[in-house]
N, CA, C and O atoms as a MOPAC input file, in Angstrom:
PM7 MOZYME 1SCF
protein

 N      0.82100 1    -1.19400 1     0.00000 1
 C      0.00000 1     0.00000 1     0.00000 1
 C      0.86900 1     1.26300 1     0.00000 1
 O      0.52300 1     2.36600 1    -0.42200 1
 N      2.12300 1     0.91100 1     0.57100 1
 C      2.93700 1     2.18100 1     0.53400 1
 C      3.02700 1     2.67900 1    -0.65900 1
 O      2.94200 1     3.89200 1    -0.85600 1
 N      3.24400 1     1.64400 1    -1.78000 1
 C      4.31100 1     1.95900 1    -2.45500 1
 C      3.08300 1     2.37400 1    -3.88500 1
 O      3.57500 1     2.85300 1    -4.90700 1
 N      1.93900 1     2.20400 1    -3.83700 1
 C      0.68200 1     2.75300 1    -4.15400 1
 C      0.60300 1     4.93700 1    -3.55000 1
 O      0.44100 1     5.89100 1    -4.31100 1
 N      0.75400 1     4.96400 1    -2.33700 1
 C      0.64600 1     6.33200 1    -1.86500 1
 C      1.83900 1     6.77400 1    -2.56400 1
 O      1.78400 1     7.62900 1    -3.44800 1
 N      3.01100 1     6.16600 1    -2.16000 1
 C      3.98900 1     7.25100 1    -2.72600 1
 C      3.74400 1     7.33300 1    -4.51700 1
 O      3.58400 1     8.49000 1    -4.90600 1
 N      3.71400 1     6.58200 1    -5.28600 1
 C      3.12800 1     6.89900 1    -6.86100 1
 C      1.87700 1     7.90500 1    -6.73400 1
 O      1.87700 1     8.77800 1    -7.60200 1
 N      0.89800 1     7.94300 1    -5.89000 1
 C     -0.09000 1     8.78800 1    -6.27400 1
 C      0.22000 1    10.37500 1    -6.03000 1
 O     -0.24100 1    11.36100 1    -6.60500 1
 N      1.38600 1    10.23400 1    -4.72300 1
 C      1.59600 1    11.76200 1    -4.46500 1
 C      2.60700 1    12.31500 1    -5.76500 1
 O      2.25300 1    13.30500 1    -6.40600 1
 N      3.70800 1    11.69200 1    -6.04900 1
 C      4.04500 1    11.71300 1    -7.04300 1
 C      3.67400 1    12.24600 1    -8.39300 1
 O      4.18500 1    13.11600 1    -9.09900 1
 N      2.61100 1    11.44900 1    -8.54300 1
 C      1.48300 1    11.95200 1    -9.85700 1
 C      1.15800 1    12.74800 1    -9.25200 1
 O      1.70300 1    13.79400 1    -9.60800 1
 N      0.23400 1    12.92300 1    -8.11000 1
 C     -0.21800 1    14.78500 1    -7.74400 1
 C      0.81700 1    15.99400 1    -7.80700 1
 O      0.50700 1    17.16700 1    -8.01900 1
 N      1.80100 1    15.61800 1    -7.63800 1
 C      2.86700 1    16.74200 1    -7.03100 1
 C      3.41900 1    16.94000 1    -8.23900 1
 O      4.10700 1    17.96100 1    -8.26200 1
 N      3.34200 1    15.83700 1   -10.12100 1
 C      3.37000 1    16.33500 1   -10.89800 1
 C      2.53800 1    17.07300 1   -12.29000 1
 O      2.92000 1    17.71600 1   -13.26700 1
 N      0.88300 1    16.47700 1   -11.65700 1
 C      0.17800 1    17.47000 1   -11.94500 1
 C      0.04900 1    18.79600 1   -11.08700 1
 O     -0.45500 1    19.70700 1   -11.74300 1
 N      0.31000 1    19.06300 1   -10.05400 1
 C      0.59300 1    20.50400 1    -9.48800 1
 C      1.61800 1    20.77400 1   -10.57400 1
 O      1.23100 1    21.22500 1   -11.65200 1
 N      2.51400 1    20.60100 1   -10.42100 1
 C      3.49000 1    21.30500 1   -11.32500 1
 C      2.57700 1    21.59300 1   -12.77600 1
 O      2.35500 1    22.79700 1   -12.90300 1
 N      2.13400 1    20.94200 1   -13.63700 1
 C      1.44800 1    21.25100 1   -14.59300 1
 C      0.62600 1    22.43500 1   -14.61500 1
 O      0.82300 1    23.45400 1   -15.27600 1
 N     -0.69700 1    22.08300 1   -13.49500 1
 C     -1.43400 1    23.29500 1   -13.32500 1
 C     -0.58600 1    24.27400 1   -12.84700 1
 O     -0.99700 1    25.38900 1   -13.16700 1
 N      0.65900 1    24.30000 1   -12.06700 1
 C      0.98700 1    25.77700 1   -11.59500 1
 C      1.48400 1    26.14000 1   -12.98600 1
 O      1.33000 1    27.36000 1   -13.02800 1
 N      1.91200 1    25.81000 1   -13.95300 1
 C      2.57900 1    26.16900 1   -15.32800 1
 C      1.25300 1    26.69400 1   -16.05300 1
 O      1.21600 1    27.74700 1   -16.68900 1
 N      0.18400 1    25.84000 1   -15.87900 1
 C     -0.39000 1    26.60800 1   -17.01900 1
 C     -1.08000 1    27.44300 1   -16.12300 1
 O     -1.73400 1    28.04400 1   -16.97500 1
 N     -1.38700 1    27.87200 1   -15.20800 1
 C     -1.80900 1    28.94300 1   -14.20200 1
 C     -0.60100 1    30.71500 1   -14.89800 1
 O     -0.98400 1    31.83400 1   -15.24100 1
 N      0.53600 1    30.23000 1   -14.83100 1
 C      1.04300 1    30.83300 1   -15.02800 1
 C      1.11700 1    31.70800 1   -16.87100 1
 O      1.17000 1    32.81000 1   -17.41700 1
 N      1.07300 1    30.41800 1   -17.11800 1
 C      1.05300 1    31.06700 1   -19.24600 1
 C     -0.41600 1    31.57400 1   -18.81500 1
 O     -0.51400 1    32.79900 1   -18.74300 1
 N     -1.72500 1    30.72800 1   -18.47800 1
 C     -3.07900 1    31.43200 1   -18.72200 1
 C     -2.90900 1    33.25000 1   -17.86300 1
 O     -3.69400 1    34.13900 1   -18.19200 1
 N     -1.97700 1    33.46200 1   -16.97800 1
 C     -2.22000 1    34.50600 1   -16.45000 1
 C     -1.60500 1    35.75000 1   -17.60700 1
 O     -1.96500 1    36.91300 1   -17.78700 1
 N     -0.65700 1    35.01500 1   -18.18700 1
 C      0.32900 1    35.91700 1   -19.12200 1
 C     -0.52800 1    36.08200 1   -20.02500 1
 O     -0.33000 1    37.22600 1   -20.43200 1
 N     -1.67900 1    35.46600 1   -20.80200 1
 C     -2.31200 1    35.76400 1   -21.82700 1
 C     -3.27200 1    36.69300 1   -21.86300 1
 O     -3.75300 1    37.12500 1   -22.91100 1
 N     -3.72300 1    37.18000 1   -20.30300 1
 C     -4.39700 1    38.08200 1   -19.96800 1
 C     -4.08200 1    39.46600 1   -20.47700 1
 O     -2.91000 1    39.67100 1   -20.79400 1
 N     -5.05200 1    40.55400 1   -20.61500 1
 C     -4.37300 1    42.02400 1   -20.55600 1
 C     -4.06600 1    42.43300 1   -19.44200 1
 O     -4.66600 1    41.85700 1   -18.53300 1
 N     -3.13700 1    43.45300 1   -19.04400 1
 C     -3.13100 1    44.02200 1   -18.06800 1
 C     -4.47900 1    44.33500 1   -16.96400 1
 O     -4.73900 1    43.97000 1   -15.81800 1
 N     -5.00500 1    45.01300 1   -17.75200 1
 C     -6.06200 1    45.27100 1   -16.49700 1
 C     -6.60500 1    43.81000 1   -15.86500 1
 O     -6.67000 1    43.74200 1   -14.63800 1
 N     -6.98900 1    42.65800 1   -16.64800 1
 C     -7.45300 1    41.70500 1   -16.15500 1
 C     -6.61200 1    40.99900 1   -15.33900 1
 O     -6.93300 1    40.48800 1   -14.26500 1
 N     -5.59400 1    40.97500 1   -15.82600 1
 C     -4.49300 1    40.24600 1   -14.90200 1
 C     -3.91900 1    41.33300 1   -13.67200 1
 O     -2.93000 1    40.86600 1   -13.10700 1
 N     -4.25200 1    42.38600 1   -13.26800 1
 C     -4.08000 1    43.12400 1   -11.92200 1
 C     -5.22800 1    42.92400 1   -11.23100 1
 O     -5.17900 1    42.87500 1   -10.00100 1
 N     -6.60000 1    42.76000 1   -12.00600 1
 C     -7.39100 1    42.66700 1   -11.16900 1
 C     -7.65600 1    41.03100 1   -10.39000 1
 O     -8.22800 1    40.97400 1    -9.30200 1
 N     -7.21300 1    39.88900 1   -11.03300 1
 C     -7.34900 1    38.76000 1   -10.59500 1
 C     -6.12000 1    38.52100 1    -9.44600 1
 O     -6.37900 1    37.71400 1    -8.55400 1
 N     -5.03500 1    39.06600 1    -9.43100 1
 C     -4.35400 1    38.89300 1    -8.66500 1
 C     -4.36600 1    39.71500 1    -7.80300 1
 O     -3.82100 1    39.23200 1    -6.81000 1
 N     -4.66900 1    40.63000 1    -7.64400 1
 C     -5.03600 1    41.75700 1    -6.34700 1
 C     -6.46200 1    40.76900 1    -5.44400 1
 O     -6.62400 1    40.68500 1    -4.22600 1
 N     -7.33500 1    40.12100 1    -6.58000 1
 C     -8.46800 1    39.44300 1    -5.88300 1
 C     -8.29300 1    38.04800 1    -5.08700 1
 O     -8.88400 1    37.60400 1    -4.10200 1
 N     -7.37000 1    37.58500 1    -5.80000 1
 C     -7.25600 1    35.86100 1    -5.53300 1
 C     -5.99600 1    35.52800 1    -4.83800 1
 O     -5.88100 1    34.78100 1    -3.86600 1
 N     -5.20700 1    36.07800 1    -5.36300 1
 C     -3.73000 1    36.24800 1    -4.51800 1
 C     -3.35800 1    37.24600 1    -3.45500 1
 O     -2.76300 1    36.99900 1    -2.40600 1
 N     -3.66900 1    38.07100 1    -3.75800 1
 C     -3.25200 1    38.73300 1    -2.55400 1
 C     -4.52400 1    39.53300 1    -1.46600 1
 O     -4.42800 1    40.47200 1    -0.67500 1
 N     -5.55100 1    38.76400 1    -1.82300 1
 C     -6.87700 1    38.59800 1    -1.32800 1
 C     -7.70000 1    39.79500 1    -0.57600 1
 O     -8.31300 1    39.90900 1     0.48600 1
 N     -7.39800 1    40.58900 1    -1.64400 1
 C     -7.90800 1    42.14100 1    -1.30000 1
 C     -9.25200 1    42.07200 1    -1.77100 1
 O     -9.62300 1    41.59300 1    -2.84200 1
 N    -10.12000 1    42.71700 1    -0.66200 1
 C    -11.56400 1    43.18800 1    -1.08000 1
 C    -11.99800 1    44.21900 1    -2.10900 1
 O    -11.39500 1    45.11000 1    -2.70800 1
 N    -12.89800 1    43.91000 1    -2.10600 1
 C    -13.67700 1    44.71300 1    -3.73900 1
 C    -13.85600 1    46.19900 1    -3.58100 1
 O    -13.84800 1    47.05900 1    -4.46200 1
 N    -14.05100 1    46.35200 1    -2.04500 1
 C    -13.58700 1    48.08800 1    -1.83100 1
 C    -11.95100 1    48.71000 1    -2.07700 1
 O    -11.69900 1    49.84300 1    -2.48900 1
 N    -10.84600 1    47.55600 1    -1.67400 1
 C     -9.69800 1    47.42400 1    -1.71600 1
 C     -9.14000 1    47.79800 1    -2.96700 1
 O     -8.25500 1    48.59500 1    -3.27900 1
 N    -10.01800 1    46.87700 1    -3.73100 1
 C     -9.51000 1    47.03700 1    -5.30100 1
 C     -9.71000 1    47.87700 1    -6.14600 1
 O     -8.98800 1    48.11000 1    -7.11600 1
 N    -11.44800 1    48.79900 1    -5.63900 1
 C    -11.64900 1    49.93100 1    -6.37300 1
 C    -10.49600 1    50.81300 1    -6.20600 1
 O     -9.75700 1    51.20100 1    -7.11100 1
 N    -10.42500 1    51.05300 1    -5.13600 1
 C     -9.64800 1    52.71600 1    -4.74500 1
 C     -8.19600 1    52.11500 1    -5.21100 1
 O     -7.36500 1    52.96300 1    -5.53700 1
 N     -7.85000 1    50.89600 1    -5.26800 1
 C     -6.27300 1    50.96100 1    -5.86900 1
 C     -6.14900 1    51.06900 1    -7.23700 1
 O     -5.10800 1    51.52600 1    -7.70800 1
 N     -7.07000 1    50.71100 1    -7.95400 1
 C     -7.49800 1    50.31700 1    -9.44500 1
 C     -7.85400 1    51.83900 1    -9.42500 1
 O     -6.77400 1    52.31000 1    -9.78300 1
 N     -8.64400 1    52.85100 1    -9.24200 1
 C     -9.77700 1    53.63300 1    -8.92200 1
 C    -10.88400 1    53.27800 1   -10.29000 1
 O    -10.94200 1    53.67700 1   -11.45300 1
 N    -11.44600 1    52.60900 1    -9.71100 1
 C    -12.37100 1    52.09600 1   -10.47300 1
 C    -13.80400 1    51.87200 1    -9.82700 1
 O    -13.76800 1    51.20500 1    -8.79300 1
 N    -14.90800 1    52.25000 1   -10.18900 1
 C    -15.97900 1    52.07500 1    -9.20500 1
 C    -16.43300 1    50.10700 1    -9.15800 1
 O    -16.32100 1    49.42200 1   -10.17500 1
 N    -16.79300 1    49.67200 1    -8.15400 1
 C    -17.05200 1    48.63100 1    -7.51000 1
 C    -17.93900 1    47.71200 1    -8.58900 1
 O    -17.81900 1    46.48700 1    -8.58000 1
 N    -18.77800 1    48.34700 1    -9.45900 1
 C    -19.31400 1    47.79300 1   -10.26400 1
 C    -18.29800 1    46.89700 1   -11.41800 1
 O    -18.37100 1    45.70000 1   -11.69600 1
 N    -17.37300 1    47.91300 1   -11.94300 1
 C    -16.08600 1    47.55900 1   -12.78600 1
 C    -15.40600 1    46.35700 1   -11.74500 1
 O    -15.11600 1    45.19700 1   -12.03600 1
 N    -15.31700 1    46.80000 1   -10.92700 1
 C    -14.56800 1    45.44100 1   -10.43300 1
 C    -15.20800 1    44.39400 1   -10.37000 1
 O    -14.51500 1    43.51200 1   -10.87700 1
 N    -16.28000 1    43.95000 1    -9.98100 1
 C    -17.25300 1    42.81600 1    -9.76300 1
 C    -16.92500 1    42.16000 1   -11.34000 1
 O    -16.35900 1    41.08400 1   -11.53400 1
 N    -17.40800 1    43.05500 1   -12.34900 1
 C    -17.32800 1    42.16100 1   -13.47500 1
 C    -16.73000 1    42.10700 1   -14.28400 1
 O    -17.00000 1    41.53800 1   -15.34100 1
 N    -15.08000 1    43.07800 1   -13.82800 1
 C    -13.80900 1    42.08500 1   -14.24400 1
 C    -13.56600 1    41.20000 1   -13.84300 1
 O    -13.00100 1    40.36100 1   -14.54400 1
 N    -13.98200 1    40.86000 1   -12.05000 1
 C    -13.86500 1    39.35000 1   -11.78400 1
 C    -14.29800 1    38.15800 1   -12.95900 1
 O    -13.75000 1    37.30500 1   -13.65800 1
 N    -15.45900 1    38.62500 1   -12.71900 1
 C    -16.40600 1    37.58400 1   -13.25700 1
 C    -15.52000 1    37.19400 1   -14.63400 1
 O    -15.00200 1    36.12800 1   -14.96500 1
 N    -15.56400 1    38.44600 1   -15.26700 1
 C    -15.20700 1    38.17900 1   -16.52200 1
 C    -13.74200 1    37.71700 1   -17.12800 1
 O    -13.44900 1    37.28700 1   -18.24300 1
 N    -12.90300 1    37.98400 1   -15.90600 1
 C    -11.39100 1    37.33100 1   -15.65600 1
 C    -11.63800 1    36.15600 1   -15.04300 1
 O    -10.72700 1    35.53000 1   -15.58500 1
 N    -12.18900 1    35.31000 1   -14.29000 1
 C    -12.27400 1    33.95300 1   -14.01100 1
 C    -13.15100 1    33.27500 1   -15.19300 1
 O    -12.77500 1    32.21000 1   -15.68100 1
 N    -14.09500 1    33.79100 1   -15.55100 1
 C    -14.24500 1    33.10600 1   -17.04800 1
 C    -13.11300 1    32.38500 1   -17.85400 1
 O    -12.70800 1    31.24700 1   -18.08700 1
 N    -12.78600 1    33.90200 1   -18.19400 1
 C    -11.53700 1    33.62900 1   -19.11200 1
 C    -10.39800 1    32.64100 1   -18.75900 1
 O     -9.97000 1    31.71200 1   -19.44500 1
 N    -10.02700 1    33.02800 1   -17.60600 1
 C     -8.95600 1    32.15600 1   -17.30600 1
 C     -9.20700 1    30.32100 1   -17.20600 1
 O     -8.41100 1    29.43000 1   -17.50100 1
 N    -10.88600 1    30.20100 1   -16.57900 1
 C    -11.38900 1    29.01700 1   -16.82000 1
 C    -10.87800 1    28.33900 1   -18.27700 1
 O     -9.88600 1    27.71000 1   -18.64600 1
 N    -11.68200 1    28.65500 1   -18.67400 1
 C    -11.21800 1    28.54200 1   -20.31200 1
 C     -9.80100 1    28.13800 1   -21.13400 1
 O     -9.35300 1    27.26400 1   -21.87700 1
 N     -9.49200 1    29.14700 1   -20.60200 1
 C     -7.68000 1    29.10200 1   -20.81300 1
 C     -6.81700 1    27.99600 1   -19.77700 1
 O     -5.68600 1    27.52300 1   -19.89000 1
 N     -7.48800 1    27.87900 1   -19.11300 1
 C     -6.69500 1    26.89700 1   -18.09600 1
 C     -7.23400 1    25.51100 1   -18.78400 1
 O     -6.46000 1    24.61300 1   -19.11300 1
 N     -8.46200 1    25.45300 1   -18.93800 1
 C     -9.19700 1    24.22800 1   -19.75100 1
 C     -8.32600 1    24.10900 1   -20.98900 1
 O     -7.77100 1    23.01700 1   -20.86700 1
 N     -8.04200 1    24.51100 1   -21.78800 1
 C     -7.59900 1    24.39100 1   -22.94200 1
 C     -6.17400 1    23.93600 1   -23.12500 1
 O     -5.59500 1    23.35400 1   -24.04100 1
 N     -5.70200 1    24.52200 1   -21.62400 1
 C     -4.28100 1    24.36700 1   -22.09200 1
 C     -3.75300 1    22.57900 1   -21.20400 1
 O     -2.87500 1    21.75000 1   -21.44300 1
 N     -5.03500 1    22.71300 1   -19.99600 1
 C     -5.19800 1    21.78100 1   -19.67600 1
 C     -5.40100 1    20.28900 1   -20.77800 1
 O     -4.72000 1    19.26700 1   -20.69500 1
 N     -6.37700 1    20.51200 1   -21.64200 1
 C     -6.20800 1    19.42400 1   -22.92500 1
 C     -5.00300 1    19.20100 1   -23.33600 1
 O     -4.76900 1    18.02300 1   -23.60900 1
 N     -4.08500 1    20.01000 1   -23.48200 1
 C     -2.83500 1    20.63100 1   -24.24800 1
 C     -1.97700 1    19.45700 1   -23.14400 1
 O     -1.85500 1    18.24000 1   -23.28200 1
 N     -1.54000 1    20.23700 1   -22.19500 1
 C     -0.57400 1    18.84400 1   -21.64800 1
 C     -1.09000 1    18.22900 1   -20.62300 1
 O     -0.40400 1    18.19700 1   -19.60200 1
 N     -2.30600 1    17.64000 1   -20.61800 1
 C     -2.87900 1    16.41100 1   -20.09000 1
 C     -2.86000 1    16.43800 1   -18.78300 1
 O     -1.96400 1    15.71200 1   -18.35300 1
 N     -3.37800 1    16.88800 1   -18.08300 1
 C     -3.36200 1    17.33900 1   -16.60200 1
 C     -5.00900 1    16.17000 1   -16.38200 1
 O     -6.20100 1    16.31800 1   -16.65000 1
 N     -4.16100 1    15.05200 1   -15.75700 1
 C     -5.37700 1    14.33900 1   -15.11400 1
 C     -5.43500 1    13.81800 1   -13.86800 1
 O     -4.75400 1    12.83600 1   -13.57100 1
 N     -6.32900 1    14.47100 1   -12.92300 1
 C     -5.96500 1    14.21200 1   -11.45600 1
 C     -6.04900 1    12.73800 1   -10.96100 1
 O     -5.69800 1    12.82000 1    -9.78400 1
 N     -6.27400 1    11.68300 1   -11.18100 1
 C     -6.10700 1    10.67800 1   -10.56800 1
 C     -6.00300 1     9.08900 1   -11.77800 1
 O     -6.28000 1     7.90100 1   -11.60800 1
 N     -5.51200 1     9.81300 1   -12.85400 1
 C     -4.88200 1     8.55100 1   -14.07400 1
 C     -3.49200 1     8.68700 1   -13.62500 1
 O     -2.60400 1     8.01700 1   -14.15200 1

């Protein structure tokens, strides 16, 4: 059974590596504005009042760059995910 756990962490710890790679190209494909606003939101986990006044952008704009930057990046992470085969438990 050991020797079952250590192969599975293995495979996890090299699909992490995958997803953190394509985390990284999907963030680069972003524009600027979308990619400051997802990482001010998700990474460094600043609130939506937080983000207006640093962005200065009213609260509305921010809500649905979220939206509309986790879309995207969905997408892009999906795709690239097909691309080099990121499968959590094959």
């Amino acid at each position: 059974m050991t020797g079952l756990r250590t192969h599975h962490r293995r495979r996890s710890s090299t699909n992490q590596s995958k997803i953190d790679e394509a985390l990284q190209e999907s963030l680069g494909k972003l524009s600027p504005k979308l990619r400051a606003i997802i990482i001010l939101k998700e990474i460094e986990e600043s609130s939506y009042e937080k983000i207006a006044d640093t962005l200065e952008i009213s609260m509305g704009t921010v809500k649905s760059r979220i939206a509309r930057t986790r879309e995207k990046l969905q997408k892009l992470m999906k795709n690239l995910g097909n691309k080099i085969r990121i499968h959590p438990f094959k």
